[in-house]
N, C-alpha and C positions, 0 to 999 in steps of 0.2 A: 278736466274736472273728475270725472271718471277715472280715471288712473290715481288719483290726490285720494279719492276717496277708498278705493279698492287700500290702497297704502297704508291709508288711517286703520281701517278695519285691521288687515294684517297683524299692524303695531296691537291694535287692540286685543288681538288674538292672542297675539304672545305673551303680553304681559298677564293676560287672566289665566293664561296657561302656564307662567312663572310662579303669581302665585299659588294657583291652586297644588302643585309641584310643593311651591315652601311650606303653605298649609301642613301638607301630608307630611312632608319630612317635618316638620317641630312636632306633628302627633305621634313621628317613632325617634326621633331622635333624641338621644340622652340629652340631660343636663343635666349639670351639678358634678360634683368630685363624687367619682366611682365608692360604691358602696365601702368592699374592700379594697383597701391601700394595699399596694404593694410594699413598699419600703415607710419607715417612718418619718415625717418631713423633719426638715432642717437638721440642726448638729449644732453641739455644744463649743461653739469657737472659743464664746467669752470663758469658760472654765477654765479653769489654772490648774494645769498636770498634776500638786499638790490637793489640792481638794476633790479631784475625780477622783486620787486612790484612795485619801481619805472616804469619799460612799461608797467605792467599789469594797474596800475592805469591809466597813461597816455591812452592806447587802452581802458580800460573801458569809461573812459571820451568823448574820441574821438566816440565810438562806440554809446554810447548815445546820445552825439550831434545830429549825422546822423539821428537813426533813428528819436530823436524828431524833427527833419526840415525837412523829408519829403524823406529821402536817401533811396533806396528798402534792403533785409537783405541780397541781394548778394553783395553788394556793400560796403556794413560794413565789412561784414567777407573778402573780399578782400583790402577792407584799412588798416583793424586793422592787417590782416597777413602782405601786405607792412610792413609797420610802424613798427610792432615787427623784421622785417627782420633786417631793416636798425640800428636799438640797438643789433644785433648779434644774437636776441631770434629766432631760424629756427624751435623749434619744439613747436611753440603756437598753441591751438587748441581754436576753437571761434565757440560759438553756440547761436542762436537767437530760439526764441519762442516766438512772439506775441510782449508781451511789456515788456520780462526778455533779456539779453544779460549773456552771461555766458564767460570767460574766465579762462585757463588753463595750464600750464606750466608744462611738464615734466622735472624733473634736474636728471634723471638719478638714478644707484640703492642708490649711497652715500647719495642724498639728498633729502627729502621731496618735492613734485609735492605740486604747486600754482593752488588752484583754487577761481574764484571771481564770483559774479554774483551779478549785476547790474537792480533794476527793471526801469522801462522807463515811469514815471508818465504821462507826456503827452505829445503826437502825433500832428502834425500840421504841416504844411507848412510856412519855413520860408529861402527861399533860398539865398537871402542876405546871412545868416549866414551860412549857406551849403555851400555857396562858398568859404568864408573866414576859412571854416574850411577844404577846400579843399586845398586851395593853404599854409595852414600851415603846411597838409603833404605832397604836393610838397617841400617846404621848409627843410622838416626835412630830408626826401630820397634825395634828391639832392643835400643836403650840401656836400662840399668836405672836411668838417671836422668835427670830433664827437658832437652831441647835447647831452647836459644833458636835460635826460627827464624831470625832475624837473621845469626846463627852460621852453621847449615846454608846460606843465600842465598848470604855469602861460599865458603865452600866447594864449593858449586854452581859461582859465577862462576869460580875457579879451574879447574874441569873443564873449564869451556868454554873458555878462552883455553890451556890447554897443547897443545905441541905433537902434533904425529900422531907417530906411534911410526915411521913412514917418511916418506920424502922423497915429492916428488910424480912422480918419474920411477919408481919403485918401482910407483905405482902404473901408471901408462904400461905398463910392464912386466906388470902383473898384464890390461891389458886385452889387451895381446897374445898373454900365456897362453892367455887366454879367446877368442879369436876362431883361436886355431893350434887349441883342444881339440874348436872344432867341427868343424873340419875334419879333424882326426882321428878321429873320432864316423861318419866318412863313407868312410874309407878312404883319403884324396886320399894325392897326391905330397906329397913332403919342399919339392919348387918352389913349391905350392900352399898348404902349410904358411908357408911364411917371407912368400909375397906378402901372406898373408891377417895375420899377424904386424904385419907392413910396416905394411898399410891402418889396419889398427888405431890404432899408433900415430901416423898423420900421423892421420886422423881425430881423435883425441885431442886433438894439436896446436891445428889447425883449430876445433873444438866450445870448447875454451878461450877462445881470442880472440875467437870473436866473444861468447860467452857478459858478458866484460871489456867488452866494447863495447856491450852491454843489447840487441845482437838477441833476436828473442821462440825461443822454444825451437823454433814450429813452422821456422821458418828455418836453425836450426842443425839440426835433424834431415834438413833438407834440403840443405845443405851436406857434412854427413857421408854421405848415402845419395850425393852425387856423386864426394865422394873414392873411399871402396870402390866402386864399380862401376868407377871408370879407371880400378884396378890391374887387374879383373878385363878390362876392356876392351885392354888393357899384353897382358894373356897372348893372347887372342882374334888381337890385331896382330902379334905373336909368331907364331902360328900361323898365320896370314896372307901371311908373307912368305918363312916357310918356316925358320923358326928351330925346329928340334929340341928339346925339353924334354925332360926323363928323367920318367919316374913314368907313373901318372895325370893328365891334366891335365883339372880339372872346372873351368872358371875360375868356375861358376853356383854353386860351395860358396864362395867369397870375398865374395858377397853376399849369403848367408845366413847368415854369421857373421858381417858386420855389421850383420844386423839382430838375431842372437842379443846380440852385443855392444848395441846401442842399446838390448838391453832393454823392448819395447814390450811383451813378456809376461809380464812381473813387476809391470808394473802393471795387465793385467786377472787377474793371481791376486790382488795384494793387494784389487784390487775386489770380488772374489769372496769374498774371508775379511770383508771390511769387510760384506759384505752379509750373510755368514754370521750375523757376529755381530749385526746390527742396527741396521747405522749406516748405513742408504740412501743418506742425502743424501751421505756421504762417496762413500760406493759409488758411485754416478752421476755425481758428479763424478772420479771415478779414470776411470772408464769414457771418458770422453768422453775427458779426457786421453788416455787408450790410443790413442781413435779417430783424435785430433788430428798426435799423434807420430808414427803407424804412417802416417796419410794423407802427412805429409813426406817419411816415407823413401821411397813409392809413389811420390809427385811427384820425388824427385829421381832414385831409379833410371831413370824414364822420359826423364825429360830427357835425364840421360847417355846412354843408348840409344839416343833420338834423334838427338845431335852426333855420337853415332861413327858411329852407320848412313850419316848425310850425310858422314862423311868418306871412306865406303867402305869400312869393315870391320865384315865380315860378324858381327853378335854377337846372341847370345838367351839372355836371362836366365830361366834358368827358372824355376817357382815351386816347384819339389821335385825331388828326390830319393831319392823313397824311405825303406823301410826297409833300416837297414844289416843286413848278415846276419853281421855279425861283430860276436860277442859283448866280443870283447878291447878288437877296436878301440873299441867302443861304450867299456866299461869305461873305458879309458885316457883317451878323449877328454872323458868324464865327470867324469874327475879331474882334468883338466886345465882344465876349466872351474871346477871346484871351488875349485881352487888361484888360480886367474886373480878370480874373484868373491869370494875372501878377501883378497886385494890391493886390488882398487878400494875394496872396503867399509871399509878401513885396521883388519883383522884383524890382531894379533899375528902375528907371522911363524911362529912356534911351533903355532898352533892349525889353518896351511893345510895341513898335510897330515891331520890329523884330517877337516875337510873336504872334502878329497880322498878321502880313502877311504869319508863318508858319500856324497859324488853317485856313487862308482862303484858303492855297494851299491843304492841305489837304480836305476839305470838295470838294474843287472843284475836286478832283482824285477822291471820295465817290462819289459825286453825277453822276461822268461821267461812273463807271465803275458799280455803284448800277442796271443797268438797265438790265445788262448782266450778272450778278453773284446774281442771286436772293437769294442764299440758304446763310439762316443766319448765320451771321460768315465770309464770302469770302468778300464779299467787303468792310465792317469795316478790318480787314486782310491785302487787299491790301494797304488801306490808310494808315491803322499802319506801314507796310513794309516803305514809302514815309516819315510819321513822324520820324522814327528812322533813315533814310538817311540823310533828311535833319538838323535832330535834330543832330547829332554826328559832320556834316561838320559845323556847328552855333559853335557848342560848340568849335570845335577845332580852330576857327576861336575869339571868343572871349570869351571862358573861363568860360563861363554860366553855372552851373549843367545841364548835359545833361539831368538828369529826368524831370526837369523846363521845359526845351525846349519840350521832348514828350510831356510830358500832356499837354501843351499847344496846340499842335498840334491837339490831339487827344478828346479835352474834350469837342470839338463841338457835338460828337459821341458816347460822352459813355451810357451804357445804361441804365442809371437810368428812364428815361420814360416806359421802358419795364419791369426793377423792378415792378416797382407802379402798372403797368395794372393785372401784375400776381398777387399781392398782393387784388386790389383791385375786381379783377374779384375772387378771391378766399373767401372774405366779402361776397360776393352774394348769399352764401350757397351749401349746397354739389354739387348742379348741375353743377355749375362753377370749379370745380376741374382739371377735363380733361381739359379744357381752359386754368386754370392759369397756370401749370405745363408746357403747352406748351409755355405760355407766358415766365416764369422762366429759362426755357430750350434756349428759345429763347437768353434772356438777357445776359445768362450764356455762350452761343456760342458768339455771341458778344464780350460781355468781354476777351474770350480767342483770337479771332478773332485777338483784338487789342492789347493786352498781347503778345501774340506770331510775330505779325506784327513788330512791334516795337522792337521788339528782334531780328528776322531775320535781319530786316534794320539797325540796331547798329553793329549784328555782321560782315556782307555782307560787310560795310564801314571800321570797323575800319582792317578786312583784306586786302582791297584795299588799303588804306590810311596809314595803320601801325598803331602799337599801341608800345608805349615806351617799353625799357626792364621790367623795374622794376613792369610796369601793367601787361605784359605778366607773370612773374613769378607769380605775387602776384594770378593773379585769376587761373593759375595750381594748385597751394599749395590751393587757393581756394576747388577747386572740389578734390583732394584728401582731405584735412581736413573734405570735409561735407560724401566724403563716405564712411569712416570709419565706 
């Protein structure tokens, strides 16, 4: 009996000590499909090789569109996965490099996998047509009845061939906005205002032609950095011989709003959002870009500098100016580049003062919270948070590419002035190294600054506000397709 019983216990023992064992492991042990997927499940057996290339070409087409109008490449690879969802295609994978887009179809082990890839000749802003190729995949995902892709292609090539909703002097005119509102931004003269105006658009002129004529862009940023600096050079000669001007005259702000105008700091912030979101190889290559454009404008401003100092007038281009202390002028000038960056971008004429009034409200959160968040990067940061808020509630409200609306916001801010200083402080010979690096470092915290700002404030919103099903899936299947 004693043996029977010592045995029972035993048994007893073990099995409470099995459990308590199981207990423990279900309190660590996973359950459920792993957060992130590795591969995306199943594959398109049922697809007919016929209507795969049929979406593959449609999403290639579509995919191009974006990026040549100015769409970032998280935004493509979440439209083109949409769009392939709503033809049935669930296991498309879509990769972006610079100026290649690549798509791919698994059909499973019966059938031969679709792959395409599309090179992206040329990059530009043209959000007119971003929009309209927006609301065509609204159309397609929304219909309550099947689209032949076929159908939407044609409809697509229509987007692309109509005309721009303005002339191309219109736009001339918006660059001149844009390079008068920096220098309004600054306090100058009404005289400094029209020369920089002026520069603008012979600059314009100029960058066209040879652009017609397949110069490489580093050349043409270096013909434009010699137009603007001789006007600025024109005022210095002026002063020189004893010719009176009225106002302020800064002639070193006519050269900084051609490099604001050339834009070299919208493409180290889109480099910064690209790298935000996870697209290096894009990111890197935007980078270098930046580096390439901004080294031409440095080469050409110097040269100009050069032929005028040997003609004997006295000129020095500075690399800054300062913070402006006037909040108005800041304001004004803000929206002036606003209004000027919705004209080149071939923005509705109706939607630039919208955008004017979002780059003024931002510069005015910049200028109020810059005094308190010295360390570069926090309050470019802040303001970007403010542009992506109010840029998402614009958008939802009248249907604008919400990227339009940021940059708009933001492009009072960007830091192509701090480009040029690193660049041009780095011209000056080895000693200037330590300097520009910092300078670069600088521009380079900025940039993310406003990259990441503007991303917080998109995503902060569209949590609040909701974001539709079909966008909510499409940028899931996003971020599992890119981390594969």
């Amino acid at each position: 009996m004693s043996h029977e019983s010592s045995r029972k216990q035993r048994n007893l023992r073990l099995r409470m000590s099995r459990s308590l064992a199981d207990l423990a492991g279900g309190m660590v042990r996973g359950i459920g499909m792993p957060t992130q997927r590795i591969a995306l499940p199943g594959s398109d057996d049922s697809v007919s090789q016929r209507h795969a290339r049929s979406v593959i070409e449609l999403c290639l087409r579509v995919g191009e569109a974006m990026l040549a109008t100015g769409a970032s490449s998280a935004d493509v690879v979440a439209t083109c996965i949409r769009l392939s969802s709503s033809f049935g295609i669930t296991g498309m994978h879509v990769d972006i490099a610079f100026t290649s887009i690549t798509v791919s179809v698994h059909r499973g082990l019966d059938e031969d996998p679709i792959s395409v890839m599309r090179i992206v000749k040329a990059r530009t802003t043209d959000y007119t047509r971003l929009r309209d190729v927006y609301r065509l995949i609204e159309e397609i995902t929304e219909s309550p009845e099947p689209v032949d892709p076929d159908v939407a292609r044609r409809h697509l090539g229509e987007i692309l061939v109509q005309p721009h909703p303005y002339r191309r002097w219109v736009v001339a005119a918006g660059k001149a906005i844009l390079a008068a509102g920096v220098v309004v931004m600054y306090d100058a003269s009404f005289v400094v205002i029209v020369a920089a105006a002026l520069s603008a658009i012979v600059a314009d002129i100029v960058t066209r032609r040879l652009e017609k004529w397949g110069v490489s862009a580093f050349f043409v940023q270096m013909a434009a950095a010699v137009v603007i600096t001789m006007f600025a050079s024109g005022l210095y000669w002026a002063s020189n011989i004893g010719i009176e001007l009225p106002g302020n005259i800064q002639p070193t702000v006519i050269v900084i709003s051609g490099i604001m105008l050339l834009l070299s700091g919208i493409g180290l912030t889109a480099s910064a959002r690209d790298a935000i979101d996870g697209y290096y190889i894009t990111a890197s290559a935007r980078g270098l870009e930046v580096l390439m454009m901004t080294l031409g404008l440095t080469v050409g401003i110097s040269l100009t500098i050069g032929f005028t100092m040997r003609l004997g007038i006295p000129i020095e281009v500075g690399t800054s100016l300062g913070r402006t202390d006037n909040i108005f002028a800041g304001m004004a000038g803000a929206g002036l580049i606003g209004i000027g960056f919705a004209l080149t971008s071939y923005v509705r004429l109706i939607i630039a003062p919208i955008m004017a009034a979002l780059a003024s409200i931002v510069f005015a959160v910049f200028f109020i919270v810059q005094p308190f968040l010295p360390d570069p990067g926090l309050a470019p940061g802040v303001a970007g948070v403010v542009a992506g808020v109010l840029s998402y509630l614009v958008y939802r409200w009248i249907t604008v590419p919400e990227a339009a609306l940021t940059m708009a916001g933001i492009i009072g801010l960007i830091p192509g002035l701090t480009v040029y200083r690193g660049l041009f402080t780095l011209m000056d010979g080895p000693q200037g190294i330590v300097a520009a690096l910092t300078e670069l470092f600088t521009a380079l915290a900025v940039g993310i600054g406003l990259a990441a700002g503007t991303t917080i404030g998109g995503h902060v919103t569209r949590r609040a506000f909701g974001l539709d099903r079909a966008a909510r899936q499409s940028m899931r299947r996003t971020r599992n397709n890119h981390s594969r």
